[in-house]
DRENDO-1510 file (C-alpha; in Angstrom, 1 decimal, always signed):
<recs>
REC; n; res; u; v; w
REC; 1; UNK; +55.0; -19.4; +250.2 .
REC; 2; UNK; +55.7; -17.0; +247.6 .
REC; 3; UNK; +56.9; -19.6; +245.2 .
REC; 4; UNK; +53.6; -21.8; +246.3 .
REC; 5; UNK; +51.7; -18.5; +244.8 .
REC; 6; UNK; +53.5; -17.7; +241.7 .
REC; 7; UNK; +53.3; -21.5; +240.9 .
REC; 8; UNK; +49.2; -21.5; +241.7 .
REC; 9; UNK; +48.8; -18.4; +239.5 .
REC; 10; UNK; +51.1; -19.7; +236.7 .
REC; 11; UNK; +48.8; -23.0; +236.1 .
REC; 12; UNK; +45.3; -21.0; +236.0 .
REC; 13; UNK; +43.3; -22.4; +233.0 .
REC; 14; UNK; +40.6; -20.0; +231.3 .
REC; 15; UNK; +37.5; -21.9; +233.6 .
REC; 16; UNK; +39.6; -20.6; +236.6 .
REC; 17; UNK; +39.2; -17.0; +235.0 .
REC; 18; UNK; +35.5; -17.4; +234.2 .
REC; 19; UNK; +34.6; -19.4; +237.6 .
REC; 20; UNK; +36.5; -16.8; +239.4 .
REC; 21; UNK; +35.0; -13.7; +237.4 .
REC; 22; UNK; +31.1; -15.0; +238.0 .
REC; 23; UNK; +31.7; -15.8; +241.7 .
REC; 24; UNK; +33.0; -11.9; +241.9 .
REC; 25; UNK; +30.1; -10.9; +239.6 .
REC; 26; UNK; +27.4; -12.7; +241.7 .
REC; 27; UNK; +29.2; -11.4; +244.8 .
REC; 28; UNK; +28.4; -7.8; +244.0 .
REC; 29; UNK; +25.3; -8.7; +242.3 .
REC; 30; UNK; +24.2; -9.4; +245.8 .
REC; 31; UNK; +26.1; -6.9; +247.9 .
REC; 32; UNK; +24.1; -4.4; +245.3 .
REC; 33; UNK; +21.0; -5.5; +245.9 .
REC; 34; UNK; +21.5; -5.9; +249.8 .
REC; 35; UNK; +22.3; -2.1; +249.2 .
REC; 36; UNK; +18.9; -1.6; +247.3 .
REC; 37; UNK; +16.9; -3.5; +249.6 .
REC; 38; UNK; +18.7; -1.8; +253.4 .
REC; 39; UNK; +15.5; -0.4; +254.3 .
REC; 40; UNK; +14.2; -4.2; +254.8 .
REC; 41; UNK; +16.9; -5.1; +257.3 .
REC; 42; UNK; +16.5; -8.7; +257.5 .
REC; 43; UNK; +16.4; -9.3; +253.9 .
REC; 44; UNK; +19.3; -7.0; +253.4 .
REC; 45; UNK; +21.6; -8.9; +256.1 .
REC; 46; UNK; +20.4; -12.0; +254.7 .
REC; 47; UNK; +21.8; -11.1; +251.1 .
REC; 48; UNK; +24.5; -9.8; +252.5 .
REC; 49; UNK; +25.6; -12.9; +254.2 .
REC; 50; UNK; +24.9; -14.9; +251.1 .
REC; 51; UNK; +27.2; -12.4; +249.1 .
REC; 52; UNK; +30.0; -13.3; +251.2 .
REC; 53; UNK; +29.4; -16.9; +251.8 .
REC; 54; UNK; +29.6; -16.7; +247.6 .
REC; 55; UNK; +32.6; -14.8; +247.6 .
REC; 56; UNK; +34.8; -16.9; +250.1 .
REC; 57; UNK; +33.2; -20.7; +249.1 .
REC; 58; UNK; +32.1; -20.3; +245.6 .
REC; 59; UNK; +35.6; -19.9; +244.1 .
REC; 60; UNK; +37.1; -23.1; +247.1 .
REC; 61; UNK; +34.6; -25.5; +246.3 .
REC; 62; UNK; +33.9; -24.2; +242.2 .
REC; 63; UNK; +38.3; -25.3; +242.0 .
REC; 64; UNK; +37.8; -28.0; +243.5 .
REC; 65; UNK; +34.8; -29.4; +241.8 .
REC; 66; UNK; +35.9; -27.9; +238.2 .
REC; 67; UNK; +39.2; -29.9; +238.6 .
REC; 68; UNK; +37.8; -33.4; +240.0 .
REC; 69; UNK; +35.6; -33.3; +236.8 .
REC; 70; UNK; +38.3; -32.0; +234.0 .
REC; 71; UNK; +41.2; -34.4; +235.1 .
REC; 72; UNK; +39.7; -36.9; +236.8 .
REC; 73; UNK; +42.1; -39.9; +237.3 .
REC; 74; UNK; +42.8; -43.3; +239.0 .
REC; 75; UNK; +45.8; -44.2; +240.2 .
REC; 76; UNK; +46.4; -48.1; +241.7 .
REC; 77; UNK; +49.3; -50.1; +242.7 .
REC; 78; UNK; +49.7; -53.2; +241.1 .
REC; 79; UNK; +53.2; -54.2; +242.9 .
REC; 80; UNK; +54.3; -52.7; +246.2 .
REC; 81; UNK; +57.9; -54.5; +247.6 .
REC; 82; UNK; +60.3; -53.2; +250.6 .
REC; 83; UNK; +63.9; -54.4; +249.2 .
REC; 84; UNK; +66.2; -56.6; +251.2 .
REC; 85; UNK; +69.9; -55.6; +250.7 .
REC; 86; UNK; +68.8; -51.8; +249.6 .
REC; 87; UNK; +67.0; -48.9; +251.8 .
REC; 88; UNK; +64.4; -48.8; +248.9 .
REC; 89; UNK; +60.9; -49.5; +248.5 .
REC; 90; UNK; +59.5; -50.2; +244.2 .
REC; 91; UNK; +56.0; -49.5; +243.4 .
REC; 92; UNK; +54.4; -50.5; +240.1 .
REC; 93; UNK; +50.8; -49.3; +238.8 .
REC; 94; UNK; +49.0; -47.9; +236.5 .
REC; 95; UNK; +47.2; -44.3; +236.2 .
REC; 96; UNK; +44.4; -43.9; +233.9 .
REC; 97; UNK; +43.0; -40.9; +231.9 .
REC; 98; UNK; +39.0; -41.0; +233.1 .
REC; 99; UNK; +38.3; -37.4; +231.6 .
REC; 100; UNK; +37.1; -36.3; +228.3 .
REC; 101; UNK; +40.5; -34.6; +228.0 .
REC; 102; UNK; +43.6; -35.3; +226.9 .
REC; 103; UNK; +46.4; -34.5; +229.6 .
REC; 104; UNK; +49.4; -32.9; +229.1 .
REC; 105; UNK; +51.2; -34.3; +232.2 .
REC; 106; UNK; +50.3; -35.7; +235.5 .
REC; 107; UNK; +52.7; -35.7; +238.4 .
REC; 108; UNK; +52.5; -39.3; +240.2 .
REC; 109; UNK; +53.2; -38.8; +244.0 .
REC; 110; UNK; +53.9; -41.7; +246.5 .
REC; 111; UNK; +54.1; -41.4; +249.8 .
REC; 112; UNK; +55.1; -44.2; +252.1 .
REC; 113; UNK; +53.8; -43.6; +256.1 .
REC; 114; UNK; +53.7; -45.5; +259.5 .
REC; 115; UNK; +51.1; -47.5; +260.8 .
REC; 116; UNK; +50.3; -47.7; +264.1 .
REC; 117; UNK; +46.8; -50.1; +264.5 .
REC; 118; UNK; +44.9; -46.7; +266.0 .
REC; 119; UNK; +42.7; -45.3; +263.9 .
REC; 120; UNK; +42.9; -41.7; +265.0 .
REC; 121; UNK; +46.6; -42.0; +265.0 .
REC; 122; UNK; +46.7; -43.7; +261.6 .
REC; 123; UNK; +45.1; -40.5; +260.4 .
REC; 124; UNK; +47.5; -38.5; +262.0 .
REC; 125; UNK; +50.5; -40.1; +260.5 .
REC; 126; UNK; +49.6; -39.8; +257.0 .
REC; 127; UNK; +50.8; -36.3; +257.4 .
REC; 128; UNK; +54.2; -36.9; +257.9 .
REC; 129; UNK; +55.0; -39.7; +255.4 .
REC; 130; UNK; +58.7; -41.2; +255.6 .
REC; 131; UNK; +59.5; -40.6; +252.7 .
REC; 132; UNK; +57.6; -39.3; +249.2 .
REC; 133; UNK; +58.6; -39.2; +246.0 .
REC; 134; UNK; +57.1; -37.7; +242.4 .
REC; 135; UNK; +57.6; -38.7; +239.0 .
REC; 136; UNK; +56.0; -37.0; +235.6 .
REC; 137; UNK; +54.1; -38.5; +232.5 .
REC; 138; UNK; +53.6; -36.8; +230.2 .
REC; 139; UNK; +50.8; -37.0; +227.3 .
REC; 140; UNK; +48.3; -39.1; +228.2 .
REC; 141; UNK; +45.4; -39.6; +225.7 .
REC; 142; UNK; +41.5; -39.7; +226.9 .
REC; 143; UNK; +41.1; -43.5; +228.2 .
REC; 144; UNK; +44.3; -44.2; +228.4 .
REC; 145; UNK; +46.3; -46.6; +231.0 .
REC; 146; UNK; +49.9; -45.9; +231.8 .
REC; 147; UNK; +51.8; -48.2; +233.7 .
REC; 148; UNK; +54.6; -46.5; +235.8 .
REC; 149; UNK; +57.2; -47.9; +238.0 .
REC; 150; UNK; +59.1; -45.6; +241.2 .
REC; 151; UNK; +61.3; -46.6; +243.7 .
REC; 152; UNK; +61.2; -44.6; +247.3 .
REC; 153; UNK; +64.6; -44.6; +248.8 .
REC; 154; UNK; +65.9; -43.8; +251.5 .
REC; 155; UNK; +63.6; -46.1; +252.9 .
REC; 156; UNK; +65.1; -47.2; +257.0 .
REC; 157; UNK; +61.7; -47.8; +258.7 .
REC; 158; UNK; +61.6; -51.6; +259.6 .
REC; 159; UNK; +58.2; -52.1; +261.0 .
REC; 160; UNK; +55.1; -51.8; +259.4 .
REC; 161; UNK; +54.0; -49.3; +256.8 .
REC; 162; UNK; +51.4; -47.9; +254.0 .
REC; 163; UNK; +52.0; -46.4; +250.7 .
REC; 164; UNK; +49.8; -43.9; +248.9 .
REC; 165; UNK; +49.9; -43.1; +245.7 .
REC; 166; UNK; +48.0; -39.9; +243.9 .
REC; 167; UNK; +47.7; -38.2; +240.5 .
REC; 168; UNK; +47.8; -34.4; +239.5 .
REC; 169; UNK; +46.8; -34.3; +236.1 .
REC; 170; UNK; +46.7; -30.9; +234.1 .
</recs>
């Protein structure tokens, strides 16, 4: 967890720094002024839950956002084959820069999971994929396509199956 942590800490950008300061500066902005204004208690409580409703979501949902808009990408599978006479499965695609930024690398993941025909249990099972596998690009212009190939071994399930595939672009 500690590793989880330092790594999180270690690949802050300077928007993380400025989403995180205004989100603590419009947190006591409105603690202050909740403060100010205790004499008018339902006003006060109300900007007091607001100031902590900012302080907890703002910074979650700011990340989140902030990152889906910086390195936005697209990942697709163009080839997806289980191999005979080897415990393997190859995936080809292609990932594409859809940002206005240049990327540095992006960490392809793939993750092969059962299926089992129920919905709610399909959902379920894409938590504990069979096997998962990363690979790194690196430099990747603004529009760009990149076509990677992987190969997910040791791959023993026999029946049916999905693969995913995501991008982590910095």
């Amino acid at each position: 967890m500690n590793a989880k942590v330092a790594e999180f800490i270690n690949n802050l950008i300077l928007y993380d720094y400025i989403l995180f300061g205004a989100t603590f500066v419009l947190f006591l902005l409105f603690l202050i002024l909740a403060i100010i204004l205790r004499h008018k208690t339902f006003l006060a409580i109300l900007l007091f839950i607001i100031s902590f409703t900012i302080l907890i979501a703002a910074p979650t949902v700011g990340y989140v956002e902030m990152y889906n808009y910086l390195y936005k990408n697209s990942v697709n599978i163009t080839y997806n084959k289980k191999l005979q006479f080897t415990e393997a499965i190859v995936l080809k695609g292609t990932l594409k820069n859809e940002s206005k930024f240049d990327f540095g690398s992006c960490k392809i993941s793939a993750h092969a999971f059962k299926v089992s025909g129920n919905e709610y249990k399909d959902y379920i099972l894409k938590f504990k994929p069979i096997v998962k596998m990363s690979i790194t690009e690196h430099n990747i212009s603004k529009g760009e396509s990149r076509d990677f190939k992987m190969i997910l071994e040791p791959f023993r399930y026999s029946k049916e199956y999905n693969v995913s595939v995501e991008g982590d672009c910095r």
